[in-house]
C-alpha positions as semicolon CSV with decimal commas, in nm:
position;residue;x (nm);y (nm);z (nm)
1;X;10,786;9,492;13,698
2;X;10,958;9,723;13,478
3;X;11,168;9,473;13,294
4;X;10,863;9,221;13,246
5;X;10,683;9,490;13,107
6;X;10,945;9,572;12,873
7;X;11,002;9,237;12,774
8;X;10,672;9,142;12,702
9;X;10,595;9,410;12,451
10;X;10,953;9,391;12,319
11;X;10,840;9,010;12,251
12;X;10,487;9,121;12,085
13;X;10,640;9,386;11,853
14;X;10,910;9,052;11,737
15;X;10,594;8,835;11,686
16;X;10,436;9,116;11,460
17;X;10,770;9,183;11,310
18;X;10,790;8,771;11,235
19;X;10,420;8,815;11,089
20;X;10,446;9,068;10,834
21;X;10,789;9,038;10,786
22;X;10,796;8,689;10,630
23;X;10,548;8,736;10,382
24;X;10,678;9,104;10,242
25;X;11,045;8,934;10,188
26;X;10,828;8,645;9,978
27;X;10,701;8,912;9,790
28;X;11,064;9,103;9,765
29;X;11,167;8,799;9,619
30;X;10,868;8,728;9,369
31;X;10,910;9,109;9,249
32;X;11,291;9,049;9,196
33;X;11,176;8,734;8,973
34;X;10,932;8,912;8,759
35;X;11,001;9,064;8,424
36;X;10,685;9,265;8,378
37;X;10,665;9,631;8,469
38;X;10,319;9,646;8,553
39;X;10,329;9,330;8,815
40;X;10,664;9,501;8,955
41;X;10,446;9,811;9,034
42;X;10,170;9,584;9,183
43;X;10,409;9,394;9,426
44;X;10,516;9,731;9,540
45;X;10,146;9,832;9,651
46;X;10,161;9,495;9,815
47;X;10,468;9,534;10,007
48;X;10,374;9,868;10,114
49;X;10,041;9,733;10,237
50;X;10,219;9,467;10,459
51;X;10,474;9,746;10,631
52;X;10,179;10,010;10,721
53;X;9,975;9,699;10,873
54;X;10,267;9,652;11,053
55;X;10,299;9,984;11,182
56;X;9,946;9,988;11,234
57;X;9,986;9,696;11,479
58;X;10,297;9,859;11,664
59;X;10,074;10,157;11,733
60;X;9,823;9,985;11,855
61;X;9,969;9,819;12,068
62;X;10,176;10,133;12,231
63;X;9,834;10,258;12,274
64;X;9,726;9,974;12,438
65;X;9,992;9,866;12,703
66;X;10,189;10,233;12,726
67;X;10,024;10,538;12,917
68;X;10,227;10,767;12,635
69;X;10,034;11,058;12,544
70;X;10,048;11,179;12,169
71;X;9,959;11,565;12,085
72;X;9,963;11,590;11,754
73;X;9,928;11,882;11,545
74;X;9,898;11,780;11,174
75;X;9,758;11,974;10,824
76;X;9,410;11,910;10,734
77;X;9,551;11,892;10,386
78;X;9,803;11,517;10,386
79;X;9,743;11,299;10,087
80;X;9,861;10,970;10,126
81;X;9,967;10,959;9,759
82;X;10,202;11,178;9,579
83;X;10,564;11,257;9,725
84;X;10,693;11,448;10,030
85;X;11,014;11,526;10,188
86;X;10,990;11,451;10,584
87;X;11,267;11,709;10,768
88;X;11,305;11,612;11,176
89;X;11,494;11,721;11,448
90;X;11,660;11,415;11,621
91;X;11,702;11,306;12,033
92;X;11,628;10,930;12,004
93;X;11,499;10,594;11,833
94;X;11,187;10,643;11,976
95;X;11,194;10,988;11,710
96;X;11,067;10,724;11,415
97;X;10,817;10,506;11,583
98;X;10,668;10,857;11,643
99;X;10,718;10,943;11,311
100;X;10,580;10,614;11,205
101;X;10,270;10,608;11,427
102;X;10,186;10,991;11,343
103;X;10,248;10,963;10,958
104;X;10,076;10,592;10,878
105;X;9,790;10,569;10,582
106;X;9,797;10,966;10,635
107;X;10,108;11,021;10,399
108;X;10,325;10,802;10,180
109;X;10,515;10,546;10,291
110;X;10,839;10,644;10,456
111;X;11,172;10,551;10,337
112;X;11,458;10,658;10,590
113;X;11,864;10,657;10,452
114;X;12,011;10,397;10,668
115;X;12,315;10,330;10,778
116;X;12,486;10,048;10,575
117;X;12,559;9,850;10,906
118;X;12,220;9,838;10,966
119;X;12,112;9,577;10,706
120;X;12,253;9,325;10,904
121;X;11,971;9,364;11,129
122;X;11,810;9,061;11,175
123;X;11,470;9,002;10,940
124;X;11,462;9,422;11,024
125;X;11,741;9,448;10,741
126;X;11,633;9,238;10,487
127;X;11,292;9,396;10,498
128;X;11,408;9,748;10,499
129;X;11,616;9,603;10,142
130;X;11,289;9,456;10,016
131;X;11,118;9,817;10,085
132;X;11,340;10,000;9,861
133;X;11,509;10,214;10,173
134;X;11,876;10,322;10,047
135;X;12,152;10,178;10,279
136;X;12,431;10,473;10,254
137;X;12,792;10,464;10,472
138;X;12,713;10,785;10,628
139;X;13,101;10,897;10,586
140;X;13,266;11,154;10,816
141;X;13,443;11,438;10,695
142;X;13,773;11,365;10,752
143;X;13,705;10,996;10,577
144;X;13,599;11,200;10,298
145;X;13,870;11,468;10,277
146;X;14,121;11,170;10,281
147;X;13,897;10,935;10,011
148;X;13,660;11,187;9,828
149;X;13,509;10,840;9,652
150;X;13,326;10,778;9,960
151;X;13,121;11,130;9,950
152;X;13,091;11,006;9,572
153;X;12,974;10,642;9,689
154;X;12,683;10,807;9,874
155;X;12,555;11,067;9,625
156;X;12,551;10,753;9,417
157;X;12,294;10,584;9,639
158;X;12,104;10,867;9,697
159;X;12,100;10,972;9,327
160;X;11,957;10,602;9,242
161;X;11,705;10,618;9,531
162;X;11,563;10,918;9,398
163;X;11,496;10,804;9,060
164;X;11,345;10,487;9,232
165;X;11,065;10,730;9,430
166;X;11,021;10,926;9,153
167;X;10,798;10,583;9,011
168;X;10,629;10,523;9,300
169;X;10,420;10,778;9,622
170;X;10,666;10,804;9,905
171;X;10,771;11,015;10,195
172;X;11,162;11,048;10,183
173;X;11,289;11,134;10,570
174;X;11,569;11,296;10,634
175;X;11,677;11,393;11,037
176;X;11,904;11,728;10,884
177;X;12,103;11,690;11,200
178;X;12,237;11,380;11,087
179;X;12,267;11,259;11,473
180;X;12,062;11,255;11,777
181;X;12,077;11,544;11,986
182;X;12,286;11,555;12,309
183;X;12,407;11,881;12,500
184;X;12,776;11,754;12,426
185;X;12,727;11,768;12,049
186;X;12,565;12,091;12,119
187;X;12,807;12,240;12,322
188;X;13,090;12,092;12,109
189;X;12,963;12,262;11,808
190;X;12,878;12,564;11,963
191;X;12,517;12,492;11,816
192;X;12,376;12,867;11,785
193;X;12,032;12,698;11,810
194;X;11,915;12,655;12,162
195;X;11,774;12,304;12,119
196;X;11,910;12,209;11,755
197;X;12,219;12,097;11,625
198;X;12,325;12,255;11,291
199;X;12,148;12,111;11,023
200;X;12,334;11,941;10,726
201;X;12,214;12,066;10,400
202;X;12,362;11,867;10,147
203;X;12,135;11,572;10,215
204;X;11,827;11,772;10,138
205;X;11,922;11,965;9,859
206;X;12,040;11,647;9,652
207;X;11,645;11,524;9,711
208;X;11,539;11,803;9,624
209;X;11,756;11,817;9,344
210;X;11,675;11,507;9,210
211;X;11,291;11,516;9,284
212;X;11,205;11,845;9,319
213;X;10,917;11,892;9,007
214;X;10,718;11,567;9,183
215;X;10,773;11,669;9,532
216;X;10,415;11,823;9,717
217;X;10,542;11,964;9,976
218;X;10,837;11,980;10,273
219;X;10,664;11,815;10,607
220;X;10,866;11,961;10,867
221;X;10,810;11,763;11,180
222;X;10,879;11,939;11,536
223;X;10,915;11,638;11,828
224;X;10,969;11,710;12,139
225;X;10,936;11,493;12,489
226;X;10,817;11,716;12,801
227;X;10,972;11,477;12,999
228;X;11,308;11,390;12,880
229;X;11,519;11,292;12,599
230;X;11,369;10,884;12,596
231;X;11,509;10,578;12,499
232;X;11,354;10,256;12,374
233;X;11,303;10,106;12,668
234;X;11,142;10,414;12,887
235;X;10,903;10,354;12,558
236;X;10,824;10,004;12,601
237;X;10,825;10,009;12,980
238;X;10,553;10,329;12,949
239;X;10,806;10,589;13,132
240;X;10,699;10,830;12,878
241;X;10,415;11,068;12,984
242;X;10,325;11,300;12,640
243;X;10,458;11,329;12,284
244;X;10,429;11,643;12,146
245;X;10,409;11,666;11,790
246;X;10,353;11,975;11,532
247;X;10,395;11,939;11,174
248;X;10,398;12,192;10,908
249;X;10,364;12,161;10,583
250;X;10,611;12,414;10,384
251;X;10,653;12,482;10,008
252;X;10,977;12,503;9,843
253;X;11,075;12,819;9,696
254;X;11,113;12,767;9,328
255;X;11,450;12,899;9,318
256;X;11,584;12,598;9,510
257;X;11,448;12,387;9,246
258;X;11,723;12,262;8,998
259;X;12,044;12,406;9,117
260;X;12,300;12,223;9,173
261;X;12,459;12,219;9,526
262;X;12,791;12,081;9,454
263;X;12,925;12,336;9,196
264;X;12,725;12,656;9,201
265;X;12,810;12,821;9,528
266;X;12,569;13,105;9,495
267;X;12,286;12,843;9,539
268;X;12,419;12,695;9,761
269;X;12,462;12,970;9,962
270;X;12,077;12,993;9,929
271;X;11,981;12,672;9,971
272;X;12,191;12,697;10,388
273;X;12,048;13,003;10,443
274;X;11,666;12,889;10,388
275;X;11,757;12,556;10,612
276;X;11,853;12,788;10,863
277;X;11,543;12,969;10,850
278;X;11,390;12,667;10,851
279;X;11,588;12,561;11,222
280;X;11,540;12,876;11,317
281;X;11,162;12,850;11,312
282;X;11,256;12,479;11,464
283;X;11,424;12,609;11,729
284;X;11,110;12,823;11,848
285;X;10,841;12,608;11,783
286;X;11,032;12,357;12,067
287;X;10,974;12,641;12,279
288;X;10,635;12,682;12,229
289;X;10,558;12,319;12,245
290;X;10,761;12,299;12,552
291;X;10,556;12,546;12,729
């Protein structure tokens, strides 16, 4: 029963995926074609339009064939124009349909940083290209330390994607953690958080950087499952109970605006030690959400 259930939503999100996904890559293409600014900027507000109808019909139909429970704690004062920065702690895939569900027609339209493997993705890849999402190679450290041109390659992409959101309202997501939580990457880097890994802060402070006079506000988005660390399919097959959800919106101090992380390591300095206040508060607000 289980696996039918699973499948049969599985196949209903793929229809809906088939639906809107079709027409926003004719539209991809038509904007690639055009020479005029102003229809560029239209076809954006169209493609946009298709992926948050798409979202909206995901939602729905979690709502409608899951018994998932969503507490959500959100600021009366989201404008679904403008620009925000979207910081997450991470456990699982299921973390951004929440995100998603939560954050659709409320906010800007999320772009995530993607993995560059991941735009092979059938349709799902193609669509996340025609949406403007940056795909980035997400380099270790010891890749980097022996070919510093990859950190380079990525700082690239995410200097480019900035400039691109700077044009047009959107909600740039980061997960700081830069992988989903599991008690062996806690335990392996002796995580001083109790339910966080260490955040990375080089990430942010390049957005920030780079968009940091048109940014609103920081969202920062507190997830947590009462029941267990999910997966996809305990999603579709409704073996999640509650989602609890708090976001709050936070301002950023004007001394982190225009530094530069990279070279100045008095900022930088800074700029860790406010993320870490920022996990700290993380790391208690999962307690009290918990409870």
């Amino acid at each position: 029963m289980l696996w039918l259930r699973v499948a049969s939503l599985f196949l209903l999100i793929v229809l809906n995926t088939l639906v809107h996904a079709l027409p926003l890559l004719l539209v991809a293409l038509f904007k690639a074609l055009l020479p005029f600014e102003r229809l560029r900027h239209a076809s954006n507000r169209v493609l946009t339009d298709l992926a948050e109808r798409w979202i909206a019909v995901n939602s729905g139909m979690i709502d409608r064939f899951t018994r998932t429970r969503f507490q959500v704690e959100l600021p009366a004062s989201l404008l679904p124009e403008g620009h925000y920065l979207v910081l997450a702690n991470h456990q699982s895939w299921v973390d951004i349909v929440v995100l998603q569900k939560i954050f659709n027609r409320r906010v800007p339209f999320m772009r995530f940083f993607l993995k560059r493997q991941l735009f092979w993705v059938p349709v799902l890849g193609l669509a996340w290209w025609a949406l403007d999402f940056p795909f980035m190679g997400r380099y270790s450290r010891k890749e980097i330390a022996k070919n510093p041109e990859l950190g380079r390659r990525d700082m690239e992409v995410t200097r480019r994607a900035c400039e691109k959101f700077r044009s047009i309202p959107v909600s740039v997501m980061n997960f700081v953690e830069g992988t989903r939580f599991t008690s062996e990457k806690h335990a392996g880097q002796q995580s001083p958080y109790r339910h966080l890994l260490k955040p990375k802060s080089g990430g942010v402070a390049f957005v920030i950087d780079a968009m940091g006079d048109t940014l609103r506000a920081v969202l920062d988005v507190t997830i947590v499952y009462p029941g267990g660390r999910p997966t996809m399919v305990d999603l579709l097959g409704g073996r999640i109970p509650e989602v609890r959800v708090s976001v709050r919106e936070r301002a950023i101090p004007e001394e982190l605006i225009g530094g530069s992380y990279q070279e100045d390591r008095a900022y930088r300095a800074r700029f860790q030690q406010w993320m870490n206040g920022l996990w700290d508060a993380k790391d208690t607000e999962i307690e009290r959400l918990k409870a």
